[in-house]
N, C-alpha and C positions, 0 to 999 in steps of 0.2 A: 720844977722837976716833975712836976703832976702832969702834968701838961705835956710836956717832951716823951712819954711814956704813953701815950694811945696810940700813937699808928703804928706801933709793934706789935700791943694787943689789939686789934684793928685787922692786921696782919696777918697773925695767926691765926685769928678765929676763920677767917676765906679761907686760907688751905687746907684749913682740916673739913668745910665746906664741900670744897670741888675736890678730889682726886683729881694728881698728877694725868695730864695728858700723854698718853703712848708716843713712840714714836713713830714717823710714818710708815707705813710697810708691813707692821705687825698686827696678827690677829685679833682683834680683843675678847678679853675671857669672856666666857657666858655668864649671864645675871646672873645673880645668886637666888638660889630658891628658896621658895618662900618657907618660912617655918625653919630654915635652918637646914635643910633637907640633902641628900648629895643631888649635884645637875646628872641628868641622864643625855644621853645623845639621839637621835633620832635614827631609825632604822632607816635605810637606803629602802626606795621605793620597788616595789615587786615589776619583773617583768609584765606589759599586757598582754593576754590572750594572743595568736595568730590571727589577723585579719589581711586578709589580698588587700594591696595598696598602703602597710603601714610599716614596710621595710622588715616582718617578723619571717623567719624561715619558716617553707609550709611542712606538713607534720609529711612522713614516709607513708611511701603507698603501701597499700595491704600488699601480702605475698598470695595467689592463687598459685601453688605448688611447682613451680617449675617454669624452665624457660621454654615460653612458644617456641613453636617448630615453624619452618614456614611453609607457605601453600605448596602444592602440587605443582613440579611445571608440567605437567600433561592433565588436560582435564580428563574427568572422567568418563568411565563408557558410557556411549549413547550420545554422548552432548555431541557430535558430529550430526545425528541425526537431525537436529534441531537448527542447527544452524547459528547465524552470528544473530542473528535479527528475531530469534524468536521469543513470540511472546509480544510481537509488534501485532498493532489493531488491524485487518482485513475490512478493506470497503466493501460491502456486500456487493456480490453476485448474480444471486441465483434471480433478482426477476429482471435485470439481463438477460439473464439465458432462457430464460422463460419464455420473454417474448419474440427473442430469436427463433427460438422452433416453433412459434404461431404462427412468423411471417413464412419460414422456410414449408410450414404444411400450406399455407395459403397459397405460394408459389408452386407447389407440387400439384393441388389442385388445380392450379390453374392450368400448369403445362399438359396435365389430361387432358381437359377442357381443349385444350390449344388444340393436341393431337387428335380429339374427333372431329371436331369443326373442321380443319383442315384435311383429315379424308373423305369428310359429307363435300368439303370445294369443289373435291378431283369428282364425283360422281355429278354434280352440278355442272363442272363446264363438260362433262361429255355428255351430259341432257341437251346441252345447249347445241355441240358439233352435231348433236345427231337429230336436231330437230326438234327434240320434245320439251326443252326449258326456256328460258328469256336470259335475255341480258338484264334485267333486273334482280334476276336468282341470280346469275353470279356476281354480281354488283355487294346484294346483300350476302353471299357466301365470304367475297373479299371484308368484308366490312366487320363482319363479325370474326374472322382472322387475324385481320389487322388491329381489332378491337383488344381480346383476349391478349395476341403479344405485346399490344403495349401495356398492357396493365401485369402482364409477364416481367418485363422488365422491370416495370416501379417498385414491384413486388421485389425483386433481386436486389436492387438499387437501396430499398430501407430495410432489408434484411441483412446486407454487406455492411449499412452503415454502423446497425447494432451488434451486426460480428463483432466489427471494429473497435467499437467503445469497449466489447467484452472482455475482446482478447487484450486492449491496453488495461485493463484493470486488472484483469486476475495475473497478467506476469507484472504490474507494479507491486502488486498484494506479493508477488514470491518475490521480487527485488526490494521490497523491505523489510523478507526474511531473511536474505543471502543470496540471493541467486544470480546470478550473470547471465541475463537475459535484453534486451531488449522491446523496452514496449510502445516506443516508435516503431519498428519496423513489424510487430507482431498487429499492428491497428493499418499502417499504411500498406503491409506488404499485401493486404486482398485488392487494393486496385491498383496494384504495377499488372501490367500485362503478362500473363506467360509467368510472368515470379510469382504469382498468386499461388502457383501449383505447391512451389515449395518454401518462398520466404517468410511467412505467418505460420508455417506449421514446424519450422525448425525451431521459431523463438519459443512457440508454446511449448514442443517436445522439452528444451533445454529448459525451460523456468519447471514445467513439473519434474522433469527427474532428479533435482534438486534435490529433491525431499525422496523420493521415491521411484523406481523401477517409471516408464514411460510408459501410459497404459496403451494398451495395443488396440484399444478402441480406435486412438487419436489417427492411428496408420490406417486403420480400415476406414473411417471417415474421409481421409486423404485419397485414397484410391476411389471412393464412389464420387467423390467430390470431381476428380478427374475426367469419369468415368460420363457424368452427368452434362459435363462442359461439351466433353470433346462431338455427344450427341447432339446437343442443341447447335453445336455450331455446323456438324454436318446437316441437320434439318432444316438450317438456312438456305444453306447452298440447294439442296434441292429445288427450291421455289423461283428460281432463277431458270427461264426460259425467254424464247423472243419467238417472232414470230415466225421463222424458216423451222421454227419444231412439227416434228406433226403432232395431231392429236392422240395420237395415243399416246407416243412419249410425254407430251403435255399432262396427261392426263397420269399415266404412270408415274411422273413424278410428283404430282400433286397427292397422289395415293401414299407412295412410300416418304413425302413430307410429313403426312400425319403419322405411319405410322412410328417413323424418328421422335417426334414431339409427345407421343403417349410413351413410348420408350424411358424416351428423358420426364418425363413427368413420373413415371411408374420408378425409375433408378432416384429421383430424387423424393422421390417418398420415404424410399427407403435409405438414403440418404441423411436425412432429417431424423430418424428412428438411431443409427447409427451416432448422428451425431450427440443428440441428447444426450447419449449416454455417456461420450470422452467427453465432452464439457461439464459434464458434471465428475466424472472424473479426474478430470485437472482441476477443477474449481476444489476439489477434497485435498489435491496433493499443496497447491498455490495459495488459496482462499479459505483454510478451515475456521470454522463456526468460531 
């Protein structure tokens, strides 16, 4: 009987050991605390801070008093005067134009030069008809003639060139203010024939009045500019003879060749003064500092 009586108590002693297992699905209570103590629960964790990229909303924007208005649709006065472009960089100018009017005085010098020498000719070949000079004086009279107008021309020639580059800069300088101008045809149009009179002087008038009134220099320049051409070409003509002329006619035209050629040298003197001054004129309205 002693015997048969342990795995009872054997038995009992394990379960009062292990507590009953739950069954599955339910929560299990919390330990018991220590000392006897009631359990407390844990506070739920605080929100963090607002950080970009951590899914939190961002905080409201400040209030500056009121709802913006919105711009103007008309700008304000004046800004017509300026243009779309302004405030854009200008390639300098001025020693362009600087040495434009060295070359154009050099040329003006020289066409006096031309026009005496060429009336000292005509007194030369009538030394010669009437017995008292050489054919070696008029030799040297031709020479020194035909010396001075080709150096006339050259002079023309890299004075037109730096027109050219001038006038394409200072109307590129106002077409990258606004302007509707042309600065191809203001650099090519001095050597079209016959268009030189007026195709280079329309694109500069329209690029400067852009900005401002056309200065009336650039019109008086155009008329001497004219004025100086249409003499040199009649000066030419007069030097043309053969040999059914008589000497006097010979001789009268050789007189009044020079005095055409000091003419045109004296008109483009003054020419050159004129112009100075609308080139720098437009370079103020197109090109400013």
């Amino acid at each position: 009987m002693r015997h048969a009586c342990m795995p009872v108590q054997q038995t009992v002693a394990m379960s009062d050991a292990f507590p009953p297992i739950p069954p599955s699905g339910s929560t299990p209570p919390p330990p018991p605390p220590p000392f006897g103590g009631t359990p407390t629960l844990p506070s739920p964790p605080s929100a963090p801070p607002f950080s970009p990229g951590f899914g939190g909303m961002p905080p409201a924007p400040p209030s500056y008093g009121g709802i913006p208005t919105a711009p103007p649709l008309h700008p304000p006065a004046g800004y017509q005067a300026y243009q779309a472009g302004y405030g854009a960089p200008s390639v300098p100018t001025a020693g362009l134009r600087k040495a434009t009017i060295v070359l154009f005085s050099c040329a003006s010098a020289c066409a006096v030069g031309l026009g005496l020498v060429a009336y000292q000719r005509g007194g030369t070949v009538d030394d010669f008809f009437n017995g008292a000079g050489t054919i070696k004086a008029v030799d040297d009279a031709d020479g020194r003639v035909g010396g001075l107008a080709i150096l006339l021309v050259l002079l023309q020639i890299a004075g037109a060139v730096l027109l050219a580059v001038w006038s394409n800069r200072t109307v590129s300088n106002a077409k990258a203010r606004g302007a509707n101008a042309s600065s191809g045809l203001a650099a090519g149009g001095w050597f079209i024939p016959i268009g030189n009179y007026w195709v280079p002087w329309g694109q500069l008038r329209k690029a400067a009045a852009t900005f401002g009134p056309a200065p009336g220099s650039l019109t008086r320049w155009q008329a001497l500019f004219i004025g100086q051409a249409a003499l040199s070409i009649a000066a030419r003509s007069f030097g043309n003879f053969d040999i059914n002329t008589s000497t006097k006619d010979a001789v009268s035209n050789l007189h009044n060749q020079g005095f055409l050629f000091l003419g045109t040298g004296v008109l483009l003197a003054v020419a050159t003064i004129v112009a100075a001054k609308a080139m720098r004129d437009v370079d103020a309205l197109t090109s400013p500092v």
